[in-house]
N, C-alpha and C positions, 0 to 999 in steps of 0.2 A: 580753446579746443576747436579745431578742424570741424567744418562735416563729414570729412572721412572716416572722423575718430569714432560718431556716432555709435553705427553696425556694431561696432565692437563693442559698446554696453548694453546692447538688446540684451542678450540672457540674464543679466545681473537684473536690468529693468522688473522681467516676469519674474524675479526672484525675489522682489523686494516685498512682497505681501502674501497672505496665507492664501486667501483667494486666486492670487495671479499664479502660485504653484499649481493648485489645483487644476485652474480652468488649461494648464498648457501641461500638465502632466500624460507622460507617454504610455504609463502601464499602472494598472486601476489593482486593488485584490481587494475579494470581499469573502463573507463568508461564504457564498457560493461557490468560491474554488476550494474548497476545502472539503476533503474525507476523513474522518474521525476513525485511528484503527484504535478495536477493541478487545479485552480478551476475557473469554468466557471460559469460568470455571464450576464447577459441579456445588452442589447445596442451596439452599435457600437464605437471603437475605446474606451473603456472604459475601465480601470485600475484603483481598488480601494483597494491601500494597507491596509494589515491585521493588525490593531495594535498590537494585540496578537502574532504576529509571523513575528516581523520586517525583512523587508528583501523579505517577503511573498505580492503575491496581487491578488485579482480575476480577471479575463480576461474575455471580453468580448468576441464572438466566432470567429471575426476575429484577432483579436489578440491571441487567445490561437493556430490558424494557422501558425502565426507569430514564435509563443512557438515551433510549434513542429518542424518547419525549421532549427532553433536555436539548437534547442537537437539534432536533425539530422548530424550538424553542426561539435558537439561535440562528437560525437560516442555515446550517447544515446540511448539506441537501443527500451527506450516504455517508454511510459506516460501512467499516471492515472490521470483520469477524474473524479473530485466529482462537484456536482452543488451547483450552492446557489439559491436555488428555491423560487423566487418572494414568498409575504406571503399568497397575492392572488390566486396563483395558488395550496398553500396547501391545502389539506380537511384529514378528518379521515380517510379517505380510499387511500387516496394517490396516487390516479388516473391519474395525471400529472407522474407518472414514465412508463404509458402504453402511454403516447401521443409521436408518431412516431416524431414529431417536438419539443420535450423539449429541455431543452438544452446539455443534453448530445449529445443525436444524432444529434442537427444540428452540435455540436463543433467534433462529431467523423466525419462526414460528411464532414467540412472544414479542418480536417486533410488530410483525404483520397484525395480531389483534389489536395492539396500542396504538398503531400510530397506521395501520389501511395500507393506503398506496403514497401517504404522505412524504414518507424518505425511501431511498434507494438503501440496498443491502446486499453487500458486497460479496461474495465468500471467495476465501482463500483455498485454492485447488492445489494440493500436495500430500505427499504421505509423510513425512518429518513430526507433522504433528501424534501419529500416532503410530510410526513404526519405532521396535522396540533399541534399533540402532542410528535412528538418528537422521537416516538417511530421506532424500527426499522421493526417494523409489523403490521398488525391489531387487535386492542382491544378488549376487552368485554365491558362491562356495568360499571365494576368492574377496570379497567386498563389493565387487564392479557393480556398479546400478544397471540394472537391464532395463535400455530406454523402450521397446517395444511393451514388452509385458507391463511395465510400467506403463504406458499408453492405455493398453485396457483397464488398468487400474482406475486411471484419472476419470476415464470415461464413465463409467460406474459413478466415482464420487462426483462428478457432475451434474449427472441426471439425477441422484440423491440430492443435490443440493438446490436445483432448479425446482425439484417435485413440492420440497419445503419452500419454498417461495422467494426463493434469492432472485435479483434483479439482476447482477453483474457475476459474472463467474469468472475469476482471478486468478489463473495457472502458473503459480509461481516456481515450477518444479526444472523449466528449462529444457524438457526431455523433448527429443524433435519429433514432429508429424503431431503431437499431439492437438492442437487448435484445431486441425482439418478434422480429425477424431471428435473432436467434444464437441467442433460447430455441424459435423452432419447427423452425430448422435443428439444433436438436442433438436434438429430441425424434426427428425423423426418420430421424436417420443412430444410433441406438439408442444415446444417450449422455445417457437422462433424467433419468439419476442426478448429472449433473454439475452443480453448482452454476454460479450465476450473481452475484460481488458487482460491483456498476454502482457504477463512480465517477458519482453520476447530481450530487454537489455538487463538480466540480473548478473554483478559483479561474483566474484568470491572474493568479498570483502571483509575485511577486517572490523567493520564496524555493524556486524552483525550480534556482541555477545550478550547485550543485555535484553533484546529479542528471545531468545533460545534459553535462558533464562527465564523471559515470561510463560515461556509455552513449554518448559519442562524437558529439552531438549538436549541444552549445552554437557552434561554428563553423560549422555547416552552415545553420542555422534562416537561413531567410528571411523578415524581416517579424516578427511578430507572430501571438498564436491569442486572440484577444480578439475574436475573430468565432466562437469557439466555445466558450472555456470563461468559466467566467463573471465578470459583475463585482463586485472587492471590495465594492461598495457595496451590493449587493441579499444581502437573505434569504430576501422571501416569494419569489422564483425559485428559492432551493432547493427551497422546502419544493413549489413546482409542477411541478421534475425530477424529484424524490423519485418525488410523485404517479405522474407520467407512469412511470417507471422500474418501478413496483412493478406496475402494472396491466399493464408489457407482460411480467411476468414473472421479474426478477428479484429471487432468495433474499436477498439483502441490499444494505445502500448503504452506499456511501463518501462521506467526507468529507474533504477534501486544498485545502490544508493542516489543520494541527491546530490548535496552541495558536490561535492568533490567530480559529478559528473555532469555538469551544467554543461561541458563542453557538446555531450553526447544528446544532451536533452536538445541541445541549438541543432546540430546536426541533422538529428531524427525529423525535428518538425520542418525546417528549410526544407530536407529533401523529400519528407512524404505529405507535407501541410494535412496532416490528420492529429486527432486530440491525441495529444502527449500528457501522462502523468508522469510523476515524478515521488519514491518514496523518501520523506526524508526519514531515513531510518531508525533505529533505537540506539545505537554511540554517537550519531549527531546531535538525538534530541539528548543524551544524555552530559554530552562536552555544554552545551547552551547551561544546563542546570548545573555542572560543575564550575562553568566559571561565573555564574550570577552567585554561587555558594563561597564562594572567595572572594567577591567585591570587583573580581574582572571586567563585569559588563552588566548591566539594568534589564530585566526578562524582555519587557516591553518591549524595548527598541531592538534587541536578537531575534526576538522571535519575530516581529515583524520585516525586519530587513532580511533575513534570509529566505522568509515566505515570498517576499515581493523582487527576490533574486531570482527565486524558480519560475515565474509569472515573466521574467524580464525573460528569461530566457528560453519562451515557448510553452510553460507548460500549462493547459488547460484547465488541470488542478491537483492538487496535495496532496500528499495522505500523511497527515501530522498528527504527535499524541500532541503537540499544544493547541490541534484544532479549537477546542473547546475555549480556550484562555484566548487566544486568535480571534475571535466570534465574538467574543465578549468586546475586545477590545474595539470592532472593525462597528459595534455597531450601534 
C-alpha cells in the first residue's frame, strides 16, 4: 500500500476501539438534556397507565412528587407537567386553568417541597387541557379560536402558574403576540426570573393522538387547529415564529414534533444559535414501543439513537416519556 493510501483509513483507525470512538466523538447526550413530560391526575396514591403510550401512566400529585425525586435521582434536571382535567371541571371558557389550586399548581407545588430548587418545573400554557371542546383557546359562535382574548386567557394562566412556583412557562397554544403578553405580565407581577420556552414551531401533526388521550382531550376536540398551528409543509414559517417569538421575549423555542422535523430543529439553531428543544412527541414515543412489541427493534438502541439524533441536530434538550429509561441507561 501507497502513503497516499494511508488518509484514507484514518476514520476506520479511530473506529477500531471503544475508547478511540469516544475520545473523537462529535455529539455527547446525557441525562442532562433531557425533560421528563408528566401527567397529573386527581386522587391520592393513584397511577392510571396510558393504553396509548404503554410504559406511560398519570400520577396522582403525590406520586408525581415521588416522579420528580426519581428524576432528580437520575440527573434529570426538569419535568413537564400536562394535566388531565376532571370533565367536570371543563367548560368553554376553561376557567379551571386560572384556579390557583388545579392540578398543575398543586403537583408544581408538591414538587417544590420534595425536591427545593433542585429540579426545574416546566408548565404547559394552553386551554385544551381544560376547555370543554377541546380547543387550545376560546371560540366564537362559529368554532374559530379567538387568538386575542385568548391572549388574556394565557396571561392569567401564566401568572397562576409562575405564583405556584413553575421555573419555565411553556405556551404551547401558538396564538400570536402572546410571549410579549405573558413576558411583560410576569415581569410586572415580580416573576422575572421565570423563564419563557415558546413552542413558537408546533406542527398540526398527526402524531399527536395518544397525547390527547393522556389528558382527556382526543373525544372532546371539535374540528381541527390548522387555523393555528402550523403546516407540515412550510419551514421558512418556523424560522418567521421563531423570529417573531424571540424578539417578543422568549428564553428559548420549541420544536413539536421531533423526528420528522429535525430538518427545522437544524434550521432554527443555525439561524438563531439560541437553545433549541425539541418534543419527541406521544406517536413517536409510541411507534419506538410498537416496534420493540413485534421484535422490529431493541428499546435501548431506538431510544437512544433517536435521542442523540435530536442533539445531532441542534437541540439543547428533549422532552422524552423514555427520559427516565434514557437516564438510567446514560448513567
Amino acid at each position: 500500500m501507497t502513503q497516499s493510501a494511508y488518509p484514507s483509513l484514518r476514520m476506520r483507525r479511530t473506529r477500531t476501539h471503544g475508547w478511540s470512538r469516544a475520545m473523537v466523538r462529535e455529539t455527547t447526550l446525557s441525562p442532562a438534556d433531557l425533560i421528563w413530560p408528566l401527567f397529573v391526575t386527581d386522587g391520592v396514591g393513584v397511577e392510571e397507565p396510558i393504553a396509548a403510550l404503554p410504559g406511560v401512566s398519570r400520577w396522582s400529585v403525590d406520586l408525581i412528587a415521588e416522579r420528580a425525586g426519581e428524576a432528580m435521582a437520575l440527573g434529570i434536571p426538569c419535568l413537564a407537567l400536562f394535566p388531565n382535567t376532571q370533565a367536570g371541571r371543563r367548560s368553554e371558557d376553561g376557567a379551571e386553568a386560572l384556579n390557583p389550586d388545579n392540578l398543575m399548581c398543586r403537583a408544581t407545588r408538591a414538587i417544590r417541597d420534595m425536591c427545593g430548587d433542585g429540579i426545574g418545573v416546566l408548565t404547559d400554557v394552553a386551554l385544551d387541557p381544560y376547555t370543554s371542546h377541546g380547543q387550545d383557546g376560546l371560540i366564537d359562535q362559529a368554532g374559530y379560536v379567538l387568538n386575542d382574548a385568548t391572549v388574556d386567557a394565557l396571561v392569567q394562566q401564566s401568572l397562576n402558574q409562575a405564583a405556584a412556583g413553575a421555573d419555565i412557562i411553556a405556551p404551547s397554544d401558538m396564538m400570536d403576540g402572546r410571549i410579549g403578553a405573558i413576558r411583560a405580565a410576569l415581569e410586572q407581577a415580580g416573576h422575572a426570573n421565570v423563564q419563557i420556552m415558546s413552542y413558537a414551531a408546533k406542527y398540526a401533526s398527526a402524531f399527536y393522538g395518544p397525547f390527547r388521550d393522556a389528558v382527556g382531550s382526543r373525544g372532546l376536540l371539535k374540528g381541527d387547529k390548522q387555523t393555528y398551528q402550523m403546516d407540515p409543509a412550510n419551514s421558512e414559517e418556523a424560522l418567521r415564529e421563531v423570529a417573531l417569538d424571540l424578539a417578543e421575549g422568549a428564553d428559548s423555542v420549541m420544536v413539536k414534533p421531533g423526528l420528522p422535523y429535525l430538518d427545522i430543529v437544524a434550521k432554527v439553531k443555525q439561524r438563531f444559535a439560541v437553545p433549541v428543544f425539541a418534543y419527541q412527541v406521544s406517536g413517536e414515543y409510541a411507534m419506538i414501543e410498537a416496534a420493540v412489541a413485534v421484535g422490529a427493534g431493541e428499546r435501548d438502541a431506538l431510544v437512544l439513537e433517536t435521542l442523540m439524533a435530536f442533539k445531532r441536530a441542534g437541540c439543547s434538550g428533549v422532552l422524552t416519556y423514555h427520559a427516565a429509561h434514557a437516564a438510567r441507561l446514560l448513567g
